[in-house]
C-alpha positions as CSV (number, residue, x, y, z in Angstrom):
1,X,0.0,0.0,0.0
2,X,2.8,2.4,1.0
3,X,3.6,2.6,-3.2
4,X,0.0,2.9,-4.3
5,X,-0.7,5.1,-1.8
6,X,2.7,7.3,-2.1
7,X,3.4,7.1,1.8
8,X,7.0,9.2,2.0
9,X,6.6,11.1,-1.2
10,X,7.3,8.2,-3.8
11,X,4.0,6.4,-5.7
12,X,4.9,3.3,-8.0
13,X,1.5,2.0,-8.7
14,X,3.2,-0.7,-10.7
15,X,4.8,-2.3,-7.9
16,X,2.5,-1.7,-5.3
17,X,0.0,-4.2,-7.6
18,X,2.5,-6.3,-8.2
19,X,3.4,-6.8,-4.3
20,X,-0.5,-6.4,-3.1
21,X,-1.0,-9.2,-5.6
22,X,1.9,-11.1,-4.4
23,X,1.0,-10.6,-0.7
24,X,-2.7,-11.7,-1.1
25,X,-1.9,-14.8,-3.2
26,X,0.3,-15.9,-0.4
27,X,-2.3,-15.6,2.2
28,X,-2.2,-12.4,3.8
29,X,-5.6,-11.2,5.5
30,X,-5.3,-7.7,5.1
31,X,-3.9,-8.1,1.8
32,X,-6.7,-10.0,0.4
33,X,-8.8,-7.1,2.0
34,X,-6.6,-4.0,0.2
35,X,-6.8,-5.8,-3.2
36,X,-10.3,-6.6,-3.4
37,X,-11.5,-3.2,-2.2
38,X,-8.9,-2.0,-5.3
39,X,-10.7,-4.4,-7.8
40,X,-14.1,-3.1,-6.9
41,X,-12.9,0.5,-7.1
42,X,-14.2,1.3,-3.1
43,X,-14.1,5.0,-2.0
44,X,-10.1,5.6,-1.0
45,X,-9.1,2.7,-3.3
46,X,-9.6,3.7,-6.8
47,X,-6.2,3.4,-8.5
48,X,-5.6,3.9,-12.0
49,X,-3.5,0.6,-12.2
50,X,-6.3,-1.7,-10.8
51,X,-9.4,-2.5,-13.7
52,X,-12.6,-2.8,-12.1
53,X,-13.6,-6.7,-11.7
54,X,-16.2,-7.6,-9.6
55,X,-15.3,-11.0,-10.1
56,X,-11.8,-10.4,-9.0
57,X,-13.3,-8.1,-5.7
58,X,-15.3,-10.9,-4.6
59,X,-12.8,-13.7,-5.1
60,X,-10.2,-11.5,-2.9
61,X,-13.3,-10.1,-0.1
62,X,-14.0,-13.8,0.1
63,X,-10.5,-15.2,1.0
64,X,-10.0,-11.9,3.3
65,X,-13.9,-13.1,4.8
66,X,-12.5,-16.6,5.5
67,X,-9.5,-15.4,7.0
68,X,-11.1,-13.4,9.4
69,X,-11.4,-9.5,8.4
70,X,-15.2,-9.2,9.3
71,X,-15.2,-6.2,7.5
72,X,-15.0,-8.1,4.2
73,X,-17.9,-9.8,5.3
74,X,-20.0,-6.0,4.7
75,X,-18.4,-5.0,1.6
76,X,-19.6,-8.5,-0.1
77,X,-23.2,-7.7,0.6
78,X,-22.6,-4.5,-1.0
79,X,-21.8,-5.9,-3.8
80,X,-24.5,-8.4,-4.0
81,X,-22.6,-11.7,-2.4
């Protein structure tokens, strides 16, 4: 998040995908959580490099739901799960 996001001044959008996606395959929580709020284009998370999939939101909000973020839980009955 800190390159998507540009924490310190430097933003590499390119990177911070490629480690979000990295992160989540591997099984982070929070991870899953960050990249499928990306891929459904959430308030706060709309980043040029990240195409909105809803497929790809609810695939990532679902992992993140079964790992324990709760909140994933609310954002997948926003989107119709």
């Amino acid at each position: 998040m800190i390159y998507l996001q540009g924490w310190g001044g430097y933003t590499n959008q390119k990177k911070g995908k490629e480690l979000l996606i990295k992160a989540a395959d591997k099984g982070l929580p929070s991870a899953q959580y960050n990249l499928g709020c990306c891929y459904a284009k959430l308030k706060g998370m709309n980043f040029d490099i990240f195409e909105y999939s809803l497929q790809k939101a609810k695939y990532y909000l679902t992992l993140a739901k079964q790992n324990g973020i709760s909140k994933a839980d609310e954002i997948l009955k926003s989107l119709g799960e």
